[in-house]
Backbone as XML, in Angstrom:
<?xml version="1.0"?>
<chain id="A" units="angstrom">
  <residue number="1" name="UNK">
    <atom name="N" x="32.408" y="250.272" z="202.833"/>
    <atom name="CA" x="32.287" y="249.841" z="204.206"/>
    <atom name="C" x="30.830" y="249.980" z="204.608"/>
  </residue>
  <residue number="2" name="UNK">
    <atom name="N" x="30.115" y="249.339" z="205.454"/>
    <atom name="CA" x="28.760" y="248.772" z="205.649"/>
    <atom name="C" x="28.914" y="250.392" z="206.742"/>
  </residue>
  <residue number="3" name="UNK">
    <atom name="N" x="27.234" y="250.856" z="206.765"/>
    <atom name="CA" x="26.959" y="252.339" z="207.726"/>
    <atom name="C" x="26.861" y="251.336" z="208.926"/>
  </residue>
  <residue number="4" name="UNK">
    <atom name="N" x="26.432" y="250.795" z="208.869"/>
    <atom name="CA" x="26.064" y="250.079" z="210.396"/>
    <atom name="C" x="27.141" y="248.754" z="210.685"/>
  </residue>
  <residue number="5" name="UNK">
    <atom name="N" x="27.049" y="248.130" z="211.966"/>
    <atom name="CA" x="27.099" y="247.046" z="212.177"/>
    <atom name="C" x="26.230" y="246.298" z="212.044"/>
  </residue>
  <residue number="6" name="UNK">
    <atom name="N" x="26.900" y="244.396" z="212.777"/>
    <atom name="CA" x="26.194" y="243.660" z="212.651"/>
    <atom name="C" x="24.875" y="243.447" z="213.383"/>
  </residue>
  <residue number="7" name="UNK">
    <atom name="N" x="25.063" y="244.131" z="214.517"/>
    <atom name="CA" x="23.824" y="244.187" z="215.481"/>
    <atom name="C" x="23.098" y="245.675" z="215.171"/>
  </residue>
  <residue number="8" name="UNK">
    <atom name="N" x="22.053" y="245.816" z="215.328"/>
    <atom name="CA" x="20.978" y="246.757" z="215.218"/>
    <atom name="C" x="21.545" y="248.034" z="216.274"/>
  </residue>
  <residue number="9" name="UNK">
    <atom name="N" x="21.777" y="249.124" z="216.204"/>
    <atom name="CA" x="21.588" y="250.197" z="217.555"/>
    <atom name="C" x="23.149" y="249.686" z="218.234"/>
  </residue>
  <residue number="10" name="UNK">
    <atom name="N" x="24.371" y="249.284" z="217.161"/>
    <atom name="CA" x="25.411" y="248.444" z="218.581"/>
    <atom name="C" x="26.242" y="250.161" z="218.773"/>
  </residue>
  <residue number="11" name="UNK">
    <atom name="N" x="26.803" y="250.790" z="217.966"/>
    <atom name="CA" x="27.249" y="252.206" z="217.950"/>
    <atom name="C" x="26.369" y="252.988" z="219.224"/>
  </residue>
  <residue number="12" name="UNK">
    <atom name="N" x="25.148" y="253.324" z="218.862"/>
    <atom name="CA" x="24.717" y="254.363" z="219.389"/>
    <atom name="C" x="24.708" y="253.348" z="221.262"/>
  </residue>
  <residue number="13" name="UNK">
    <atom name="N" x="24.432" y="252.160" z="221.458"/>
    <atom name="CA" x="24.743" y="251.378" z="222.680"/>
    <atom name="C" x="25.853" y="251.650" z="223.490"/>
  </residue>
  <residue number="14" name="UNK">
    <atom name="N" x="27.124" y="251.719" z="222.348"/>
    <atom name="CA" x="28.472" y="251.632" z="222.841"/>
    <atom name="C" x="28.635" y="252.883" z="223.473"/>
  </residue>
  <residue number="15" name="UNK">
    <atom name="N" x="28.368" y="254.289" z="222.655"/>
    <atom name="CA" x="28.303" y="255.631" z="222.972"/>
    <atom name="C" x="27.768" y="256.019" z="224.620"/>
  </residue>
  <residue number="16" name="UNK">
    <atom name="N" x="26.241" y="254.904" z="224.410"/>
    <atom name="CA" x="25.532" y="255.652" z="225.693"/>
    <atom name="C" x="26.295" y="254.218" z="226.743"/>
  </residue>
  <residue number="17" name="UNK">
    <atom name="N" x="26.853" y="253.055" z="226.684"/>
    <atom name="CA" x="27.697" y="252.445" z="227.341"/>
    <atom name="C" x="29.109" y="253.510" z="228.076"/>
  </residue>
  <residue number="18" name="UNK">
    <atom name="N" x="29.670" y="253.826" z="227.250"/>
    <atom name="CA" x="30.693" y="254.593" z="227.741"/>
    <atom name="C" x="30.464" y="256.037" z="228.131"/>
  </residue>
  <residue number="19" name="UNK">
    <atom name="N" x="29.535" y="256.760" z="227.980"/>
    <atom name="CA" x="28.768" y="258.217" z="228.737"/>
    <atom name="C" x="28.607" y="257.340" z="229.977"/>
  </residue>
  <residue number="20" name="UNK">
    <atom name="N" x="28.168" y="256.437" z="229.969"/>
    <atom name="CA" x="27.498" y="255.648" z="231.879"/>
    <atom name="C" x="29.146" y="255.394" z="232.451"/>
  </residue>
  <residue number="21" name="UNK">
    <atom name="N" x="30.018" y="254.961" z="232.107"/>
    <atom name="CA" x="31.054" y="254.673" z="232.732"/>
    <atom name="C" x="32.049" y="255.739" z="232.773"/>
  </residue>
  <residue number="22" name="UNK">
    <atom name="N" x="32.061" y="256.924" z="231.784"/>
    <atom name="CA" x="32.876" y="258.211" z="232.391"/>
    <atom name="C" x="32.157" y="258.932" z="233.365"/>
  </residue>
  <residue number="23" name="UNK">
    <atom name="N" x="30.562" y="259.124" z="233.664"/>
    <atom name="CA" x="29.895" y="259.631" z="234.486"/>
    <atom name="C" x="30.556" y="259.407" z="235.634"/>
  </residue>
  <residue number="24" name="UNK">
    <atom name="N" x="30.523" y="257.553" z="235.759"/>
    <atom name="CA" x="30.829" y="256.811" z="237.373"/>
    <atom name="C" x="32.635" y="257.312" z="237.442"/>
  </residue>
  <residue number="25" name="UNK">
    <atom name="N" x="33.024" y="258.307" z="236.609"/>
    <atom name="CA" x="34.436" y="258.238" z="237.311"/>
    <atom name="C" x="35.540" y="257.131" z="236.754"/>
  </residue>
  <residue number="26" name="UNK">
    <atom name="N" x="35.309" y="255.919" z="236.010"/>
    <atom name="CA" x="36.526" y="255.266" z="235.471"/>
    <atom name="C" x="36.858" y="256.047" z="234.571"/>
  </residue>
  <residue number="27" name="UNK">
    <atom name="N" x="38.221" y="256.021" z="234.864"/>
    <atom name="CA" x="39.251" y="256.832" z="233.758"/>
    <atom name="C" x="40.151" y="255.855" z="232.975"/>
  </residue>
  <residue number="28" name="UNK">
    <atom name="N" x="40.144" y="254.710" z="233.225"/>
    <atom name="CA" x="40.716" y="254.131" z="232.639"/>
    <atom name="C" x="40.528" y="253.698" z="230.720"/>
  </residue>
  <residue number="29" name="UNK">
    <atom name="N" x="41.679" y="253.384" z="230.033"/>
    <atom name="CA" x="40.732" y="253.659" z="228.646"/>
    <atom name="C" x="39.770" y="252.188" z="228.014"/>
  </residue>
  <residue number="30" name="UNK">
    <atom name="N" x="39.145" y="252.532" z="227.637"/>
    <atom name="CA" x="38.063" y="251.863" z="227.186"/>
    <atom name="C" x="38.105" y="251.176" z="225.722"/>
  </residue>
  <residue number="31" name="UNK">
    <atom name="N" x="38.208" y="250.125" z="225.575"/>
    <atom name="CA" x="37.649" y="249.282" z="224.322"/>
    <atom name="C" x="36.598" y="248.186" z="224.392"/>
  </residue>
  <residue number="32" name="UNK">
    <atom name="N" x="36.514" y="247.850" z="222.604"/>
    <atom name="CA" x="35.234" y="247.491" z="222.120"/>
    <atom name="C" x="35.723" y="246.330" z="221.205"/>
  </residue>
  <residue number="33" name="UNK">
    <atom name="N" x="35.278" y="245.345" z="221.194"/>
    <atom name="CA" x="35.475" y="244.380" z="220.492"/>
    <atom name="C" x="34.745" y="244.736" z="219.087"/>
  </residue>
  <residue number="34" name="UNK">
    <atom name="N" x="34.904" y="244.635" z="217.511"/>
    <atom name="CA" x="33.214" y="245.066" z="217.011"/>
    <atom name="C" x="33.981" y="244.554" z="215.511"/>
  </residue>
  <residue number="35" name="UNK">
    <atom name="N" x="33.072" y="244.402" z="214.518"/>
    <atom name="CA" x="33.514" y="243.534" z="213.273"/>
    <atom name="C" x="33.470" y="245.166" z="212.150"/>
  </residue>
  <residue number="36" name="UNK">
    <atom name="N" x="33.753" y="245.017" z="211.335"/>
    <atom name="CA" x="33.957" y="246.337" z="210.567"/>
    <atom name="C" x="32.617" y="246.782" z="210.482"/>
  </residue>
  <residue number="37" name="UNK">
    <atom name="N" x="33.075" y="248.345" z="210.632"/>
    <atom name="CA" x="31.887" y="249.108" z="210.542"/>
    <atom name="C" x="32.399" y="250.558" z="209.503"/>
  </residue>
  <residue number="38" name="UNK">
    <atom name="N" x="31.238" y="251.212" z="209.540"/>
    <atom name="CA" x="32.326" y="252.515" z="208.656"/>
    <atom name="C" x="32.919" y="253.432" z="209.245"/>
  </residue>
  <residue number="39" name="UNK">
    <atom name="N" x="33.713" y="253.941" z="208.931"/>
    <atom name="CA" x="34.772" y="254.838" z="209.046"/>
    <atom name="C" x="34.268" y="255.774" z="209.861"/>
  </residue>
  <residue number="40" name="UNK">
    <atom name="N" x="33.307" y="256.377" z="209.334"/>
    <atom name="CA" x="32.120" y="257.757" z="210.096"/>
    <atom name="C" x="32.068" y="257.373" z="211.753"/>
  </residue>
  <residue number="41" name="UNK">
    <atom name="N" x="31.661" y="255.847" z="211.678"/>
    <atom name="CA" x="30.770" y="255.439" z="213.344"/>
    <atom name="C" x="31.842" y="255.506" z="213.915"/>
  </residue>
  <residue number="42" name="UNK">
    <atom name="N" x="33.063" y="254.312" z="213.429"/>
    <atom name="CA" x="34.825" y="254.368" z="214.484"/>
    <atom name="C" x="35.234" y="255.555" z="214.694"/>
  </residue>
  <residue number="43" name="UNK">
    <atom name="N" x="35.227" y="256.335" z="214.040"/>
    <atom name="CA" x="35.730" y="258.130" z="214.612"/>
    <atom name="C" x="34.437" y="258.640" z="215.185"/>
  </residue>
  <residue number="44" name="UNK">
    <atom name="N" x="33.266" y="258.037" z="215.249"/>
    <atom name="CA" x="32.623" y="258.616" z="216.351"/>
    <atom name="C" x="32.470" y="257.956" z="217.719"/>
  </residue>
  <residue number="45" name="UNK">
    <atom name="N" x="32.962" y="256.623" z="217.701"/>
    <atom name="CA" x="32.871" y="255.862" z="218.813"/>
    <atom name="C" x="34.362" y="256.658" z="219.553"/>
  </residue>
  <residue number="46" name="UNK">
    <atom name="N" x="35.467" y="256.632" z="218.531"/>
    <atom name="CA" x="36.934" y="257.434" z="219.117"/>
    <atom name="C" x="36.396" y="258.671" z="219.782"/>
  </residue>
  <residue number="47" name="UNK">
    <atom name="N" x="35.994" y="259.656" z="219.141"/>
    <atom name="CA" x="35.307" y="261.027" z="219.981"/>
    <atom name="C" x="34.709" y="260.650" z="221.427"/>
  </residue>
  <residue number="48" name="UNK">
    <atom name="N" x="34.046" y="259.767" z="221.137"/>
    <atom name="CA" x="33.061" y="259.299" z="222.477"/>
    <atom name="C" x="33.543" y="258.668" z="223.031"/>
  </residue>
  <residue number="49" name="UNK">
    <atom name="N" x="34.962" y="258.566" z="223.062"/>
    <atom name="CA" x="36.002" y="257.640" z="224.102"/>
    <atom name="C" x="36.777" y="255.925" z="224.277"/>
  </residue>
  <residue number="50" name="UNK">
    <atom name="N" x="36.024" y="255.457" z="223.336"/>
    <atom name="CA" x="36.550" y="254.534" z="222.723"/>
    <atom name="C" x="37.671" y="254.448" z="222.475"/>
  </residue>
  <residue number="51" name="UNK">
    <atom name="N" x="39.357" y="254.232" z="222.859"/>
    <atom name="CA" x="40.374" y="254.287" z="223.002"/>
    <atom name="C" x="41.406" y="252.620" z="222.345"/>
  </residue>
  <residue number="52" name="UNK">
    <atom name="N" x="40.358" y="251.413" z="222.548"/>
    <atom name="CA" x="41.332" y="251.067" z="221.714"/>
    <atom name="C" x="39.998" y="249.831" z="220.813"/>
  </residue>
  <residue number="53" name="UNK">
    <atom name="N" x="40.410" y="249.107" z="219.697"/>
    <atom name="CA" x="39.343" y="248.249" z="219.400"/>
    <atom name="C" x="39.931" y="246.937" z="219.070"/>
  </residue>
  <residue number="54" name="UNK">
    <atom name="N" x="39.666" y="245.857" z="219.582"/>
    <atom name="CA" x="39.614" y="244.483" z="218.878"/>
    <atom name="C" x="38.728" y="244.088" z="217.930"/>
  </residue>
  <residue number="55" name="UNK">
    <atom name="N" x="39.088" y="243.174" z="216.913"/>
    <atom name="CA" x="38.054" y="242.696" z="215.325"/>
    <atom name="C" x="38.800" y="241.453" z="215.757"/>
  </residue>
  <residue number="56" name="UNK">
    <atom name="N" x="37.901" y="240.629" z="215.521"/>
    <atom name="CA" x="37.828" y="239.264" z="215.145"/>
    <atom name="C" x="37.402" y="238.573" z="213.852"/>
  </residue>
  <residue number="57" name="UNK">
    <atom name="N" x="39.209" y="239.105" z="213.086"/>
    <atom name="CA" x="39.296" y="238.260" z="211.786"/>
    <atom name="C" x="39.160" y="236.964" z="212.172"/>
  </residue>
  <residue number="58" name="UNK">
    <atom name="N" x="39.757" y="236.507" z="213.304"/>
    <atom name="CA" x="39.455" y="234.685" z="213.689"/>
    <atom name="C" x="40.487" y="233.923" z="213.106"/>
  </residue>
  <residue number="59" name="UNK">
    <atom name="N" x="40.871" y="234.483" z="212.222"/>
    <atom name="CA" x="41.147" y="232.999" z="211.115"/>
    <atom name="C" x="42.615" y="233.612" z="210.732"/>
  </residue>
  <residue number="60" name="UNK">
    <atom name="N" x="43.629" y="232.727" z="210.308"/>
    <atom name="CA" x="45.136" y="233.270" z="209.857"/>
    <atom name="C" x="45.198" y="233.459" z="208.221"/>
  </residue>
  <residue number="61" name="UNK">
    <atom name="N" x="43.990" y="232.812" z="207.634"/>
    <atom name="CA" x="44.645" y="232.837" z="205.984"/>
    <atom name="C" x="42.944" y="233.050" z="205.412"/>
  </residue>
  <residue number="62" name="UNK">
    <atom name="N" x="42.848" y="233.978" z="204.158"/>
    <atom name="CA" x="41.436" y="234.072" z="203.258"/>
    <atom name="C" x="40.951" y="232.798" z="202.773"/>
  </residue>
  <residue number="63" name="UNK">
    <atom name="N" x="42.278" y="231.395" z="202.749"/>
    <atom name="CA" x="41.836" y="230.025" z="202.554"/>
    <atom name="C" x="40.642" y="229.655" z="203.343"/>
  </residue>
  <residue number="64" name="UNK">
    <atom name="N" x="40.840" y="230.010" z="204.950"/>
    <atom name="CA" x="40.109" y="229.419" z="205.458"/>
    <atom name="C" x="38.669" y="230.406" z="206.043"/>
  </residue>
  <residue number="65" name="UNK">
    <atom name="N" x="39.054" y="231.655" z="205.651"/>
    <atom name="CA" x="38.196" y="233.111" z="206.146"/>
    <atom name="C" x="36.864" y="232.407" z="204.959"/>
  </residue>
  <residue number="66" name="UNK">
    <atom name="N" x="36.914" y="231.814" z="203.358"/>
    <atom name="CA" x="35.918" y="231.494" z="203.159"/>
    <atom name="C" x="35.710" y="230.511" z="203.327"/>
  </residue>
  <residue number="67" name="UNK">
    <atom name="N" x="36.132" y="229.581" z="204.106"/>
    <atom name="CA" x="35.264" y="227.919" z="204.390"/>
    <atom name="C" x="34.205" y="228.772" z="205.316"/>
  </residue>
  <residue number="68" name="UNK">
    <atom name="N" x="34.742" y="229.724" z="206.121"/>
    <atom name="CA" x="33.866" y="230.098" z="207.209"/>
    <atom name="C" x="32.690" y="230.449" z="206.719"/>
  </residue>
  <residue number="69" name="UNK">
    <atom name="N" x="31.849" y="230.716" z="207.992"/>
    <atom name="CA" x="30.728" y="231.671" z="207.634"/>
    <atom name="C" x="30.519" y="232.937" z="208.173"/>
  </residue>
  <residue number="70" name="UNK">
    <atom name="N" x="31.853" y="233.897" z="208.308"/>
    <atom name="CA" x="31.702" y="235.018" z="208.849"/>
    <atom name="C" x="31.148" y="235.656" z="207.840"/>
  </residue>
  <residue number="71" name="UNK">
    <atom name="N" x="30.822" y="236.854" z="208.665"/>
    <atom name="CA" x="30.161" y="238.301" z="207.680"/>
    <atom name="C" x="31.176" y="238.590" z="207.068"/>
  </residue>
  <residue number="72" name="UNK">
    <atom name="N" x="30.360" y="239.631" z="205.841"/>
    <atom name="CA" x="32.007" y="240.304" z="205.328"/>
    <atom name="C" x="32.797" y="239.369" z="203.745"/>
  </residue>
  <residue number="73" name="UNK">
    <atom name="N" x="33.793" y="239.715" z="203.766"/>
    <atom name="CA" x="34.982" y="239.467" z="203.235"/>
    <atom name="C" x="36.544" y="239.324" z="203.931"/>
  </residue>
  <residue number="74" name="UNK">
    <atom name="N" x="37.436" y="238.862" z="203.465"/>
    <atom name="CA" x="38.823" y="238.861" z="203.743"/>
    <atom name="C" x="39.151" y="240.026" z="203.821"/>
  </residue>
  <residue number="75" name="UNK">
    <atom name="N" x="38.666" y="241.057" z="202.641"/>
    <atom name="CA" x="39.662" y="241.972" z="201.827"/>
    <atom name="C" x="38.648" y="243.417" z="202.687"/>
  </residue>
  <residue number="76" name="UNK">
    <atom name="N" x="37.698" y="242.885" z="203.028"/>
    <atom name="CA" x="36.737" y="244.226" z="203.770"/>
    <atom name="C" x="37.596" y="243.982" z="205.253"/>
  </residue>
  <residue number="77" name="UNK">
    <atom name="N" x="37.467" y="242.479" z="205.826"/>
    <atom name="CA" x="38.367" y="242.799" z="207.417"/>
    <atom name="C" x="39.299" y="243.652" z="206.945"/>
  </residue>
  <residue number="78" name="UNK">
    <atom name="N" x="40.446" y="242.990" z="205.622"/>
    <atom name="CA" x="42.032" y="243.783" z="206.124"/>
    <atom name="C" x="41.586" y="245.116" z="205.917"/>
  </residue>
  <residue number="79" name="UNK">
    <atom name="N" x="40.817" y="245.736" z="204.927"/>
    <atom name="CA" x="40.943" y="247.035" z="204.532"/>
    <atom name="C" x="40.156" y="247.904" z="205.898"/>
  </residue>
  <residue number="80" name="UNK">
    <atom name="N" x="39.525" y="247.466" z="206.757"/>
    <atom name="CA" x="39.054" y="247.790" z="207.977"/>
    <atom name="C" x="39.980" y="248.110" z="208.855"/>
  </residue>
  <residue number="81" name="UNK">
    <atom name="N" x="41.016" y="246.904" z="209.074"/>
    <atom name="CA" x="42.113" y="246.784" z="210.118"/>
    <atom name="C" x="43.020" y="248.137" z="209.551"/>
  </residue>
  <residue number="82" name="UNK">
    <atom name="N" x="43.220" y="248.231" z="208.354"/>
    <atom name="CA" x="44.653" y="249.075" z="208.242"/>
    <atom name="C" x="43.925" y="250.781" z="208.538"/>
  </residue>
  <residue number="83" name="UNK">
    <atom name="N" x="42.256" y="250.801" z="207.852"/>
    <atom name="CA" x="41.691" y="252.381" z="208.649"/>
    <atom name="C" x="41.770" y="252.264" z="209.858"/>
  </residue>
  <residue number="84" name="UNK">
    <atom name="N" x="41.515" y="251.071" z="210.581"/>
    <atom name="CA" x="40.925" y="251.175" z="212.260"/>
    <atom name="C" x="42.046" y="251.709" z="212.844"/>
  </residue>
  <residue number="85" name="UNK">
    <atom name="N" x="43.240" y="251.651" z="212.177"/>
    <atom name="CA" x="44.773" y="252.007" z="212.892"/>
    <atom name="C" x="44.934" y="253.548" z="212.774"/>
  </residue>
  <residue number="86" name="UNK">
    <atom name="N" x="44.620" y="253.620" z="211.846"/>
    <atom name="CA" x="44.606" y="254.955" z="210.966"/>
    <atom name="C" x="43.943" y="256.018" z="212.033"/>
  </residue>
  <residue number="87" name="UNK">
    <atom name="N" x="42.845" y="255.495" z="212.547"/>
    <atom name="CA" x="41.978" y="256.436" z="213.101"/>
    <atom name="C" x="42.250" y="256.172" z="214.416"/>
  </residue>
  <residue number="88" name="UNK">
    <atom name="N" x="42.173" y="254.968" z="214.883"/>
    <atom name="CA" x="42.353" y="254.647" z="216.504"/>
    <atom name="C" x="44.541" y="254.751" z="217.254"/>
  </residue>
  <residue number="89" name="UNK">
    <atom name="N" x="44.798" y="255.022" z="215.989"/>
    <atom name="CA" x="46.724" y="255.043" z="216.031"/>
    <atom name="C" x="47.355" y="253.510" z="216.467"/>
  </residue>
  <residue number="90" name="UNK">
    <atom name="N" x="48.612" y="253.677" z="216.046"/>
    <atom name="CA" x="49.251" y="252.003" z="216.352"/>
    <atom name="C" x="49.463" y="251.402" z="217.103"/>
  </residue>
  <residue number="91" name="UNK">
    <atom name="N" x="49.034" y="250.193" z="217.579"/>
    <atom name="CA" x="48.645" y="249.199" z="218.369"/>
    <atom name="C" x="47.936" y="249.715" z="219.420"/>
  </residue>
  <residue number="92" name="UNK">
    <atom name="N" x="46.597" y="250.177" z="218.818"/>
    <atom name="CA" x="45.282" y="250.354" z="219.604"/>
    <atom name="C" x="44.242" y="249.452" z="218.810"/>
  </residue>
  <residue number="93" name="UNK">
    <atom name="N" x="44.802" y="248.642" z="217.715"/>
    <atom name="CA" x="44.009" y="247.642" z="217.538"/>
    <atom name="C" x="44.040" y="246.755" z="217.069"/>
  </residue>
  <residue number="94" name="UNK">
    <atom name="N" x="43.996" y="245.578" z="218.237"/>
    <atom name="CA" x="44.006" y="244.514" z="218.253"/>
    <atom name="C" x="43.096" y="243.272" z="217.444"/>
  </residue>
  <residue number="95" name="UNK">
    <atom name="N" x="43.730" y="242.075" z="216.657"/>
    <atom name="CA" x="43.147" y="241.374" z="215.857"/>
    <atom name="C" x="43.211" y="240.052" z="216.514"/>
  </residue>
  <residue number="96" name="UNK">
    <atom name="N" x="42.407" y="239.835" z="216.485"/>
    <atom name="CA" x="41.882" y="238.492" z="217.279"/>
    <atom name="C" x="41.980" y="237.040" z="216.219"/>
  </residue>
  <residue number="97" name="UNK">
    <atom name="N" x="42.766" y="236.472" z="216.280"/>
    <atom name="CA" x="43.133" y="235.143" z="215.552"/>
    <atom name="C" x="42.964" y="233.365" z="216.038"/>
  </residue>
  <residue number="98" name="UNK">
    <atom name="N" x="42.355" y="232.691" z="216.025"/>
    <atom name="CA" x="41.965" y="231.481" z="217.017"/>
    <atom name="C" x="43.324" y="230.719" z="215.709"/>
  </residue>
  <residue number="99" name="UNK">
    <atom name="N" x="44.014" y="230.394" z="216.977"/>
    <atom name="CA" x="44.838" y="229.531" z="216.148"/>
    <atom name="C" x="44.199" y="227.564" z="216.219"/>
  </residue>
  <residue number="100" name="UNK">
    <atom name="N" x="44.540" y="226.840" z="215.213"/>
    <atom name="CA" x="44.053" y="225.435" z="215.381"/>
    <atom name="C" x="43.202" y="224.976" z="214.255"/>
  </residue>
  <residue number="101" name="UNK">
    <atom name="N" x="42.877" y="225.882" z="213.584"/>
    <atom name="CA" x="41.957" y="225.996" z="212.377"/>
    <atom name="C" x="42.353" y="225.470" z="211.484"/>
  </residue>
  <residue number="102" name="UNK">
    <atom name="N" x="43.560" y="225.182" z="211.039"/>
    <atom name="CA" x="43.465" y="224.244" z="209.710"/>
    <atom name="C" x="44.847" y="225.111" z="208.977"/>
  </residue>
  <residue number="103" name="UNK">
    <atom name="N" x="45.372" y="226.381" z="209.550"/>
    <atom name="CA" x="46.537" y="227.438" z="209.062"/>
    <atom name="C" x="47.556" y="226.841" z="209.082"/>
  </residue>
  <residue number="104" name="UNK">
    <atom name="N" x="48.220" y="226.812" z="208.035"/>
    <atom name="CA" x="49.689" y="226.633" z="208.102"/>
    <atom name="C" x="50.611" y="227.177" z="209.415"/>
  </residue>
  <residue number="105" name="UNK">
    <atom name="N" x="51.884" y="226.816" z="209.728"/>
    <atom name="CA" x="52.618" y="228.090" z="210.453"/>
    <atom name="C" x="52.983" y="228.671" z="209.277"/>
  </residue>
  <residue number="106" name="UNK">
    <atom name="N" x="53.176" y="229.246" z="208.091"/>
    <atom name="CA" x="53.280" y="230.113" z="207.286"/>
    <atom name="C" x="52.011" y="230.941" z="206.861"/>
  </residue>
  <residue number="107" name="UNK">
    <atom name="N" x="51.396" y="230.913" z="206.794"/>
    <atom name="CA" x="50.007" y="231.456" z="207.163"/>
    <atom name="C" x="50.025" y="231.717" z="208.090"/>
  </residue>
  <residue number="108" name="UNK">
    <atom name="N" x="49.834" y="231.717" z="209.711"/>
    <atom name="CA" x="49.710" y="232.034" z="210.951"/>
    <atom name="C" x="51.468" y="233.255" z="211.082"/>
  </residue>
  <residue number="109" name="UNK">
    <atom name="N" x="51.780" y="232.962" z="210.438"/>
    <atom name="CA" x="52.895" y="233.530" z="210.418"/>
    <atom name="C" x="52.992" y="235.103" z="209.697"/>
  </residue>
  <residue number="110" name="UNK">
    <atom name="N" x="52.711" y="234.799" z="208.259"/>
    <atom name="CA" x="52.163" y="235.923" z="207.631"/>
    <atom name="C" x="51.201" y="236.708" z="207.526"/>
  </residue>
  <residue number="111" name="UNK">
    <atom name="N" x="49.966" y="236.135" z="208.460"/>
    <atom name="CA" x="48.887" y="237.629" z="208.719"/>
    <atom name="C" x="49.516" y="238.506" z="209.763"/>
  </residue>
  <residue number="112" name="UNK">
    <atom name="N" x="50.087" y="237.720" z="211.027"/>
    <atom name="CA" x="51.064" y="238.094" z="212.042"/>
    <atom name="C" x="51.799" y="238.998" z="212.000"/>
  </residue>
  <residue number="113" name="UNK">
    <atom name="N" x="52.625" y="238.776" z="210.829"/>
    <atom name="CA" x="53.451" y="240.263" z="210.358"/>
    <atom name="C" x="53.088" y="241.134" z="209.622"/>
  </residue>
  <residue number="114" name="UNK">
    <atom name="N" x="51.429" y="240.689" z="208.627"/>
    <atom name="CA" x="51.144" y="241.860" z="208.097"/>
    <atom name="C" x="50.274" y="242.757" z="208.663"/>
  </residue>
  <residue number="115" name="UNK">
    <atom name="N" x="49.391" y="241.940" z="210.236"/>
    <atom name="CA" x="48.919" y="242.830" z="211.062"/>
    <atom name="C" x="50.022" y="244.055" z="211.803"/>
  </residue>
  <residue number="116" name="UNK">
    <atom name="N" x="51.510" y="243.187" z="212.309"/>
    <atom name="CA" x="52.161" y="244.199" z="212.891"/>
    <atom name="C" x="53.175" y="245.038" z="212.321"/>
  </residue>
  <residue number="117" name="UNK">
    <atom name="N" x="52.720" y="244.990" z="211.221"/>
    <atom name="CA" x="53.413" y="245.933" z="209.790"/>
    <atom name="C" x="52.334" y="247.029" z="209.711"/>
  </residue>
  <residue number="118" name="UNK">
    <atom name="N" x="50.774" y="246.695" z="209.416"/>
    <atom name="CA" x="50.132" y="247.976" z="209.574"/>
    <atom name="C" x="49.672" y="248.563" z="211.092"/>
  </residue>
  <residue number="119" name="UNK">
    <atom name="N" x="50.669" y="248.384" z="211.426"/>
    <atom name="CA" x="50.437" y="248.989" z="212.996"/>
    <atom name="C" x="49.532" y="248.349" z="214.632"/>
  </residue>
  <residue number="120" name="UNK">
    <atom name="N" x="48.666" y="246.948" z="213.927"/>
    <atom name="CA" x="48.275" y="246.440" z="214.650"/>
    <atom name="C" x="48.712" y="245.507" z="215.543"/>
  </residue>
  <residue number="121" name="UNK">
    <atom name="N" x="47.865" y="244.821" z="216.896"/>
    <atom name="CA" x="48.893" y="243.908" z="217.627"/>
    <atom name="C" x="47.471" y="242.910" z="217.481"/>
  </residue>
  <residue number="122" name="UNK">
    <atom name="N" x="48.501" y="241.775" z="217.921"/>
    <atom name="CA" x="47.843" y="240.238" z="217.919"/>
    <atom name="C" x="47.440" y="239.994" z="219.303"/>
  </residue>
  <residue number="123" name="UNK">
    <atom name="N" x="46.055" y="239.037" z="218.927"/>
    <atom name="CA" x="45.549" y="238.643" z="220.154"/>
    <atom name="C" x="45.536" y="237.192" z="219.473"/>
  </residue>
  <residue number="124" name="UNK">
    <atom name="N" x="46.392" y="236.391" z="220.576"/>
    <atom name="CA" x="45.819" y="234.644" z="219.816"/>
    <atom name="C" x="45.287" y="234.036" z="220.975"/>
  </residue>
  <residue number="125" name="UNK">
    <atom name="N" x="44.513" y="233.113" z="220.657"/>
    <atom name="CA" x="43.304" y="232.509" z="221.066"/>
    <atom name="C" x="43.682" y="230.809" z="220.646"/>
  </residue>
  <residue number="126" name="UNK">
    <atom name="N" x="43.606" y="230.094" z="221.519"/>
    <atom name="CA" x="44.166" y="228.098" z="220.892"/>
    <atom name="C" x="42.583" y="227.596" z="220.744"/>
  </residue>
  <residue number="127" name="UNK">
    <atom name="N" x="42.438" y="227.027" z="219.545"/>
    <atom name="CA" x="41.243" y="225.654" z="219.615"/>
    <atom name="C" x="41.668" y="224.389" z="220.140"/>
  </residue>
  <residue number="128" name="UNK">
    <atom name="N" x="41.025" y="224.242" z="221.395"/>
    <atom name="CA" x="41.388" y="222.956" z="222.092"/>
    <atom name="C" x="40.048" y="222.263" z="221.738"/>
  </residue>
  <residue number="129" name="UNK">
    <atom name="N" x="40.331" y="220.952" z="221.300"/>
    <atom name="CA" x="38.801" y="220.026" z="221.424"/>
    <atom name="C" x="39.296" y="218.796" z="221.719"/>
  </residue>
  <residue number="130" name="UNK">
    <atom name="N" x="37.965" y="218.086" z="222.777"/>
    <atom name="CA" x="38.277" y="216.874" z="223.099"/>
    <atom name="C" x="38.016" y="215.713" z="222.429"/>
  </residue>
</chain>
């Protein structure tokens, strides 16, 4: 798993992001959208209050995860998603899927249940174009 993220300083941001908003008094819990990072930073972003996280795998099937040009791998998102649960507990993290892409409904179907098999919940998202 990569020490950092994709952006420069995004961890130590998020940390001093959420110190500014428990200061002001919201108690409400707090998440972070963020693409895999290592294990070390997510249990330190969790310590520092970070309560639930969304990843944007994007995509329903590894068919189409490499037409893309995301960072990463297929097999680095899932193996991310099933620690992020691990550490953040079940359905505190959410996977972000844009449906319209080119996925089967059997594909859209089967990341679906293998996200909410390892404890995660779905966020879907439609590609509309004119």
């Amino acid at each position: 798993m990569h020490s950092n993220s994709i952006k420069k300083n995004f961890v130590e941001e998020v940390k001093t992001t959420v110190s500014i908003i428990r200061k002001y008094g919201f108690s409400k819990e707090i998440s972070v959208v963020i693409t895999p990072i290592s294990i070390e930073l997510l249990k330190d972003l969790s310590r520092h209050g970070v309560a639930r996280i969304g990843v944007g795998l994007d995509v329903a099937s590894e068919r189409i995860f490499n037409s893309m040009s995301k960072p990463y791998t297929w097999s680095l998102y899932l193996n991310f998603i099933c620690k992020a649960v691990n550490i953040m507990d079940r359905d505190r993290v959410s996977v972000h899927i844009i449906v319209g892409l080119g996925e089967s409904d059997v594909e859209l179907a089967n990341i679906m249940k293998w996200i909410y098999n390892v404890g995660g919940r779905v966020a879907l998202f439609s590609l509309y174009t004119y």
